[in-house]
C-alpha positions in Angstrom: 57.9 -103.7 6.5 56.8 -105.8 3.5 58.2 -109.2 3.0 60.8 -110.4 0.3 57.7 -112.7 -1.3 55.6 -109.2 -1.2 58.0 -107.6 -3.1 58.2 -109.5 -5.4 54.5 -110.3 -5.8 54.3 -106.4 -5.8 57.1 -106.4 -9.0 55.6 -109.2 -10.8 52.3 -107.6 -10.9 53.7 -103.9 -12.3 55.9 -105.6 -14.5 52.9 -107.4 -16.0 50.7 -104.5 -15.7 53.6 -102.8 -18.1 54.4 -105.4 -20.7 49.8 -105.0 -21.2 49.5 -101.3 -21.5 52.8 -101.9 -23.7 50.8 -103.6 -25.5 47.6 -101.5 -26.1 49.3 -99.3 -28.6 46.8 -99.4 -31.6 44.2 -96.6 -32.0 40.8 -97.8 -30.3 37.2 -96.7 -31.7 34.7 -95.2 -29.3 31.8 -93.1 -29.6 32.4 -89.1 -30.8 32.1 -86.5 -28.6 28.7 -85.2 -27.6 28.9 -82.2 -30.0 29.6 -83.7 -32.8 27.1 -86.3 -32.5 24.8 -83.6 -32.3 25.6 -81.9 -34.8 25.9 -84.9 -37.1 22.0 -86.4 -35.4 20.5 -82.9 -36.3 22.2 -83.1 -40.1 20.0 -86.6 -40.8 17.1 -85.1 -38.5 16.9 -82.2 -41.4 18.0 -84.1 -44.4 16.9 -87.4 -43.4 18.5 -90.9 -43.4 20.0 -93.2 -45.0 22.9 -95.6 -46.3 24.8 -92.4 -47.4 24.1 -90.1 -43.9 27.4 -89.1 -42.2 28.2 -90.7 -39.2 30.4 -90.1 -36.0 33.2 -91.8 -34.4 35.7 -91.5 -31.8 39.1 -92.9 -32.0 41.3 -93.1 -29.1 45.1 -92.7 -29.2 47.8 -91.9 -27.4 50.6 -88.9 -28.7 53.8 -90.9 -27.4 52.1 -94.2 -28.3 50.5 -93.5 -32.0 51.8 -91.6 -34.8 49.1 -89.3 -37.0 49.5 -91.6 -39.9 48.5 -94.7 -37.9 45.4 -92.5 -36.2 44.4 -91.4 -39.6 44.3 -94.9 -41.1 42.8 -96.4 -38.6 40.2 -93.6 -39.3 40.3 -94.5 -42.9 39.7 -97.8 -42.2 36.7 -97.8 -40.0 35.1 -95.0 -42.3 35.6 -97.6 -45.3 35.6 -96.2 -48.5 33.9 -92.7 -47.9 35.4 -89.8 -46.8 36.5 -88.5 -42.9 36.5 -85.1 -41.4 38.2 -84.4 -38.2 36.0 -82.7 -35.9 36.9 -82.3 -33.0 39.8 -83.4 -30.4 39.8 -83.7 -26.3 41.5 -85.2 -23.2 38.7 -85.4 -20.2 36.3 -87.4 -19.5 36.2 -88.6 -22.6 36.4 -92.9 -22.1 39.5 -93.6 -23.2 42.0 -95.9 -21.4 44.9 -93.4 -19.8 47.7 -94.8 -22.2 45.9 -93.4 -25.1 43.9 -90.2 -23.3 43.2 -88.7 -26.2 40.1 -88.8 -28.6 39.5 -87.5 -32.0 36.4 -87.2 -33.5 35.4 -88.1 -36.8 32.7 -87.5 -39.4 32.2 -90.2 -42.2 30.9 -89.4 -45.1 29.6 -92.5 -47.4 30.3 -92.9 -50.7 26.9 -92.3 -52.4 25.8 -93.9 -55.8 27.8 -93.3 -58.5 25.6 -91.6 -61.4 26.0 -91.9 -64.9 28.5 -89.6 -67.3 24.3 -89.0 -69.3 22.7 -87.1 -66.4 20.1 -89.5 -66.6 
């Protein structure tokens, strides 16, 4: 039978454990999902690279944790000024921390150069 200063070493310890995933609640960039680095690595291995390619991201989040206009600007955000596509979205084995299980992948796609109103 545990002791009275186990038990509370035992509540301590959840109760902290609490208050930090409590506190974990903004969305968290990883890497995409394999498919849709793929598929973005075989769209610069055809048209070639550059500062303007597409890139993927991942961005963990959590459904009872993050609303989809925090996920999307946080998406936004790390983009920058391009443009983001959603990609593709799932819940195994996918890195992120059990509070926010869930991962969407992105596409960015840069800004490129503006061109002038001449054509030329």
């Amino acid at each position: 039978m545990p002791t009275m200063k186990t038990l509370i070493l035992r509540f301590t310890v959840g109760t902290f454990v609490i208050l930090l995933s409590a506190c974990a609640n903004e969305p968290i960039k990883i890497d995409a999902s394999r498919p849709v680095i793929k598929a973005v690595a075989k769209g610069a291995q055809i048209y070639g690279s550059n500062d303007y390619t597409p890139w993927a991201f991942g961005v963990c989040y959590g459904n009872r944790v993050n609303t989809p206009t925090q996920i999307l600007a946080f998406a936004r955000e790390t983009c920058g000024n391009g443009r983001i596509e959603l990609r593709d979205e799932d819940i195994i084995w996918n890195g992120c921390p059990v509070i926010q299980a869930t991962r969407a992948s992105f596409v960015c796609y840069p800004k490129g150069p503006k061109t002038s109103a001449s054509g030329g």
